[in-house]
C-alpha positions, -999 to 999 in steps of 0.1 A, spaced: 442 -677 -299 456 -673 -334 466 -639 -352 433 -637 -370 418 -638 -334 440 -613 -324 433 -589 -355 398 -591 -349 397 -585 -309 417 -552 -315 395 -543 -343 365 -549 -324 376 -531 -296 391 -498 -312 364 -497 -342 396 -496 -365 392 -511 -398 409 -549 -399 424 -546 -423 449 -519 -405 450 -537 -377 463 -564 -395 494 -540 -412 503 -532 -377 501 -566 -361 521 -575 -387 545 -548 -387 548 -551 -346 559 -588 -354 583 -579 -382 600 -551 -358 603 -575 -328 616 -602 -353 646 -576 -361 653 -565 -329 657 -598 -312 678 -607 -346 700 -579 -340 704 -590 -306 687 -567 -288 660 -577 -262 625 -563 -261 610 -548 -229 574 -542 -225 562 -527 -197 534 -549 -176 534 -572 -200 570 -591 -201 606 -591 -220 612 -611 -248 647 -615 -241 679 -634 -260 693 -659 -241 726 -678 -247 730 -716 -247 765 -728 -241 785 -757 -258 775 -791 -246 779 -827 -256 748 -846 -270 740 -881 -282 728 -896 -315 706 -925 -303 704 -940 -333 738 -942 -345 753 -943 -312 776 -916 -315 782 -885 -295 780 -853 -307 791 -814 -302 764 -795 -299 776 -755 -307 765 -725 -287 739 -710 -299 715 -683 -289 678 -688 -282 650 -662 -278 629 -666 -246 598 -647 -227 600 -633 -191 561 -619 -181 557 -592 -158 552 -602 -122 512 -586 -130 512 -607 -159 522 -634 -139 492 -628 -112 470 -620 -131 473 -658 -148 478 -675 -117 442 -660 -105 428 -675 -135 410 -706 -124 399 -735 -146 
């Protein structure tokens, strides 16, 4: 499902125009792009937390060159769904 889809689902379902639907898609991404930016995570209730997590220090490799390399911390968003999110996927049945 792409953004489009998205837009158009909502639109569908609320009668809204898409065009407004698209602004505050949009604008929802814009805000959760800042937050997390800021460092702040981002709860939703029965949905999931979009949540900053951070990596440590670690030593990789350069395969091609053959040389080792430091790797720096770094932080790295991630998603945690709710536990109904969660069941309500794992129901799902292909």
């Amino acid at each position: 499902m792409t953004k489009a889809d998205i837009v158009s689902l909502i639109a569908k379902k609320t009668g809204l125009e898409k065009v407004a639907v698209q602004e505050v898609v949009e604008t929802f991404m814009v805000v959760m792009k800042e937050s997390m930016g800021a460092g702040k995570n981002v709860y939703l209730r029965g949905f999931g937390s979009f949540i900053i997590k951070r990596r440590a220090e670690k030593t990789g490799r350069n395969i091609s060159k053959n040389t080792t390399v430091i790797i720096p911390a770094h932080n790295i968003p991630s998603f945690k769904p709710s536990k109904t999110f969660m069941n309500l996927v794992k129901k799902q049945v292909k």
